[in-house]
N, C-alpha and C positions, 0 to 999 in steps of 0.2 A: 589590499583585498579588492576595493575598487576596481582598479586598474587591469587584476585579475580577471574579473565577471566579466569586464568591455572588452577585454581582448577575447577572451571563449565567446560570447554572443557576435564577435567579429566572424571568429571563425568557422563557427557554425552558419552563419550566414551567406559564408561562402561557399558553402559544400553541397554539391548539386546533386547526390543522391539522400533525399532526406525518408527514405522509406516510404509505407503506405497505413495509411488511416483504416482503422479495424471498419470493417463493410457489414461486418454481423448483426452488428447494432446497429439501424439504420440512421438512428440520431447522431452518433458517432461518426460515421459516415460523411454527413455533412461538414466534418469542420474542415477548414484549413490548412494544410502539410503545410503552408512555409510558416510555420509561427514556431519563436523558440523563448523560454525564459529560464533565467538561472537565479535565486537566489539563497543565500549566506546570512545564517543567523546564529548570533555569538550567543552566549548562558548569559554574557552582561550587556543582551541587549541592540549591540551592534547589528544595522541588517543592511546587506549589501545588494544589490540586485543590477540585473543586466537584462535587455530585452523587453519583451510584452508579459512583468512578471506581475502585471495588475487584472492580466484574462483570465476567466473562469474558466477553468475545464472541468471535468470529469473524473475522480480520483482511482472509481473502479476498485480493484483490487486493493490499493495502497488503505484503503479502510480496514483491510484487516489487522495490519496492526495496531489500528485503537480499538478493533473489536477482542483483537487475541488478549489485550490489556488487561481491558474491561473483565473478560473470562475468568484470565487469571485473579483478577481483586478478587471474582463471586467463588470460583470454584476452587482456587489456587492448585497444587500438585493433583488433586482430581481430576481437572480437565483431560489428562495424559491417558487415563483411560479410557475415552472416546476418541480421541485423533493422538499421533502419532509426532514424532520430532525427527524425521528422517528427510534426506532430499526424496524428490520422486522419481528425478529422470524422464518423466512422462510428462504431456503437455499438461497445459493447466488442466484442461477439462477432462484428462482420461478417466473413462472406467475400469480401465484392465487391473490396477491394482486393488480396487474396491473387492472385485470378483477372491481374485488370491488372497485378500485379507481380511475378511471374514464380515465387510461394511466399515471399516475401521480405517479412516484417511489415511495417507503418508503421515500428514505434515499440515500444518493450519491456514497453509498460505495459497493448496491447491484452491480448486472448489470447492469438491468435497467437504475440504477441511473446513473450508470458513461455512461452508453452510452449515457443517457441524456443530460448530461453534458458534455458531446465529443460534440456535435452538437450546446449546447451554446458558447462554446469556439471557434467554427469553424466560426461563423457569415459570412458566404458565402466564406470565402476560400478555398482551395483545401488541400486535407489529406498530399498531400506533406509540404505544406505551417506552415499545423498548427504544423505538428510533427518537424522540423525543430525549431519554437517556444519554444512544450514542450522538446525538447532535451537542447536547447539554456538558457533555465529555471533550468535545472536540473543539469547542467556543471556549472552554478554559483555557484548554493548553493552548489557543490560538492566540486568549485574549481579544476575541471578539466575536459578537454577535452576530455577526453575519453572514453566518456559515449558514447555507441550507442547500437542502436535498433540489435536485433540478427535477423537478415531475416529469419533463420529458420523457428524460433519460430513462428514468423509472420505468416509464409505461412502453418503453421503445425495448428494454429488455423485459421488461413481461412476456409482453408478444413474442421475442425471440428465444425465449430462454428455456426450451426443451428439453436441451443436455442439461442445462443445471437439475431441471426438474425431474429428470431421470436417476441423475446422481444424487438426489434428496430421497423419490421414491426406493431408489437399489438399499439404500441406508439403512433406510424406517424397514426394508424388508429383514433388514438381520436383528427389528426392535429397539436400534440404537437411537428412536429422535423419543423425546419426551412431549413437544408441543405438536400442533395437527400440524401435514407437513408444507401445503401450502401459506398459511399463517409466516411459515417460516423460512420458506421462499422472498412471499411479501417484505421479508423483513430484510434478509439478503439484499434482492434485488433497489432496492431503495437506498440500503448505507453503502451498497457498491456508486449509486447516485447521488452522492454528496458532490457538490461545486465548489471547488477552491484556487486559490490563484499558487503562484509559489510561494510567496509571501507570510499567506497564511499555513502553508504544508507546510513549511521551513518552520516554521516557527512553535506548531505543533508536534514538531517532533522533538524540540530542542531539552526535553526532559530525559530523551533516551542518550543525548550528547552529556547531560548534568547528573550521571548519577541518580538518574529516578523522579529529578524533582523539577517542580516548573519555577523557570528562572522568576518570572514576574512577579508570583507569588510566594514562591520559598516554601510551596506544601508541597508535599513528599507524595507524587504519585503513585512511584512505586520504589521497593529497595533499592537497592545499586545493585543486589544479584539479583532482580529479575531484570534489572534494566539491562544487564549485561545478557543475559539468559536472552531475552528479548532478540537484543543486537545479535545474538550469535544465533538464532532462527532467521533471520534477513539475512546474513550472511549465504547460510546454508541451504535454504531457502527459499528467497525472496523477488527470483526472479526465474520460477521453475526449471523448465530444463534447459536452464539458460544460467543458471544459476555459479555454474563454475569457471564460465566463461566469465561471467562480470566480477568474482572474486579474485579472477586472474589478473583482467585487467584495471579495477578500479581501485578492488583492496580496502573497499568497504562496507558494511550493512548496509543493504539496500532493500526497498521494495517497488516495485514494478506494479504500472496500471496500463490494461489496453487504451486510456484515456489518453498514452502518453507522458504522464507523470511520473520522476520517479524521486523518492524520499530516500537519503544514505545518510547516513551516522558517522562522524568521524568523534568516535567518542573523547573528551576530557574537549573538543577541538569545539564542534558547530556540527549542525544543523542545516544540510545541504539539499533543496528542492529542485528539478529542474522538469521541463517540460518543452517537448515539440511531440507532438498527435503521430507522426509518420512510425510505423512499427517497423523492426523487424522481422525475421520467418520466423522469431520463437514467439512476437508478441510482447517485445520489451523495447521501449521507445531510440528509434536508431539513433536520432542526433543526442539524445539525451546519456546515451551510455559512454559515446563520445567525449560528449562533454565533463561525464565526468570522470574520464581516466584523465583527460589535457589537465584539469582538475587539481586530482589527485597529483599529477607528475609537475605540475608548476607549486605547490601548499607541500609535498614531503607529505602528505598526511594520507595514513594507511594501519592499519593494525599490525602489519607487517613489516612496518619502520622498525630500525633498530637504532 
């Protein structure tokens, strides 16, 4: 497995169209295109890593799988009646299907969705309150304490973050938010700004690899059907309208961050992180998709192995 990660971090190294770093966010903006890391986390433990997988980025979006989690513990099958389990086809930030469906996201992984879903998670407490929560969630399954929010990033998408607060406002107009809507914005905007290396994302997700549970500790996050449930929302999912494209070619649960990060599940298998900043035109990290079909096609590991 080793030998695997050095050869991929090889060849990504060599590939001289590495896409382009999201400009929307100006702190985003700042970082680096030539940086790449990949790392491999086993259920028992094993972590394999290749590259600069010790750099913090930006996780963005791939938070919403620990916030979808989180949802499902508090609200379980209820949450389906506020957001939707469909792809979108639409970029992450559209409003078009909001308008046709009545305020009612696609899918929990657009905006929409996850802002949706920031606001069920919140059931009347304060954006301090709950991100304390999803930090306190995310330090478990990492196994370590030193996971936190980048304040930058935070305040660099306040500033910019418009469309989202558009797409929170059009929501609250069809009476679907329960908290005030900036409160939950704030709250958005912040666990979108969580800092983590691959190391720790890898590792964090490796309970949707285990059947539900976190290997370290042996408690049961969640069933093995919602972790599946889970896995097949990332699939479907998890990397907007981009999403069929990387089912195609990687062939497994994934989730995508304009940070550049993306988190994929080879269930029964590991626990797969990889990260370079340079996007492509859908907003899903170019080298990073790369890397993991070469991946996928050197491990056999796919949902669609036989």
């Amino acid at each position: 497995m080793q030998r695997i990660v050095d050869e991929i971090a090889e060849q990504m190294a060599n590939v001289s169209d590495k896409g382009s770093v999201a400009t929307y966010i100006p702190q985003l903006a700042q970082v680096d295109p030539n940086q790449f890391a990949i790392t491999v986390a086993l259920p028992n433990g094993e972590i394999y890593s290749a590259g600069c997988s010790q750099t913090l980025f930006s996780i963005q979006s791939i938070s919403k799988v620990f916030t979808l989690t989180l949802a499902l513990g508090k609200l379980g099958e209820a949450l389906w009646a506020r957001v939707g389990r469909e792809p979108s086809g639409d970029p992450f930030n559209s409003i078009v299907q909001l308008e046709h469906e009545n305020g009612r996201p696609r899918n929990p992984f657009i905006n929409a969705g996850a802002i949706a879903v920031a606001d069920a998670i919140m059931q009347g407490h304060k954006p301090k309150e709950i991100l304390a929560e999803i930090l306190r969630f995310i330090r478990f399954l990492a196994n370590d304490d030193a996971i936190n929010i980048d304040e930058k990033v935070a305040q660099s998408e306040q500033e910019t973050g418009n469309r989202n607060a558009s797409l929170a406002f059009f929501m609250a107009s069809f009476g679907h938010f329960e908290n005030p809507v900036d409160e939950v914005l704030g709250t958005y905007f912040h666990h979108c700004s969580i800092a983590m290396n691959t190391v720790q994302l890898a590792k964090a997700g490796r309970f949707l690899a285990n059947n539900g549970i976190n290997p370290d500790t042996n408690c049961v996050v969640v069933s093995s059907k919602r972790a599946k449930r889970i896995n097949s929302l990332m699939l479907m999912c998890g990397h907007y309208d981009g999403s069929g494209e990387f089912a195609y070619r990687v062939g497994l649960p994934g989730k995508s961050g304009v940070g550049g990060g993306i988190l994929a599940i080879a269930p029964g298998e590991a626990s797969i992180a990889v990260w370079s900043p340079g996007l492509d035109i859908i907003g899903n990290s170019k080298l990073g998709t790369q890397a993991l079909e070469l991946f996928t096609s050197k491990t056999g590991w796919s949902v669609f192995s036989v």
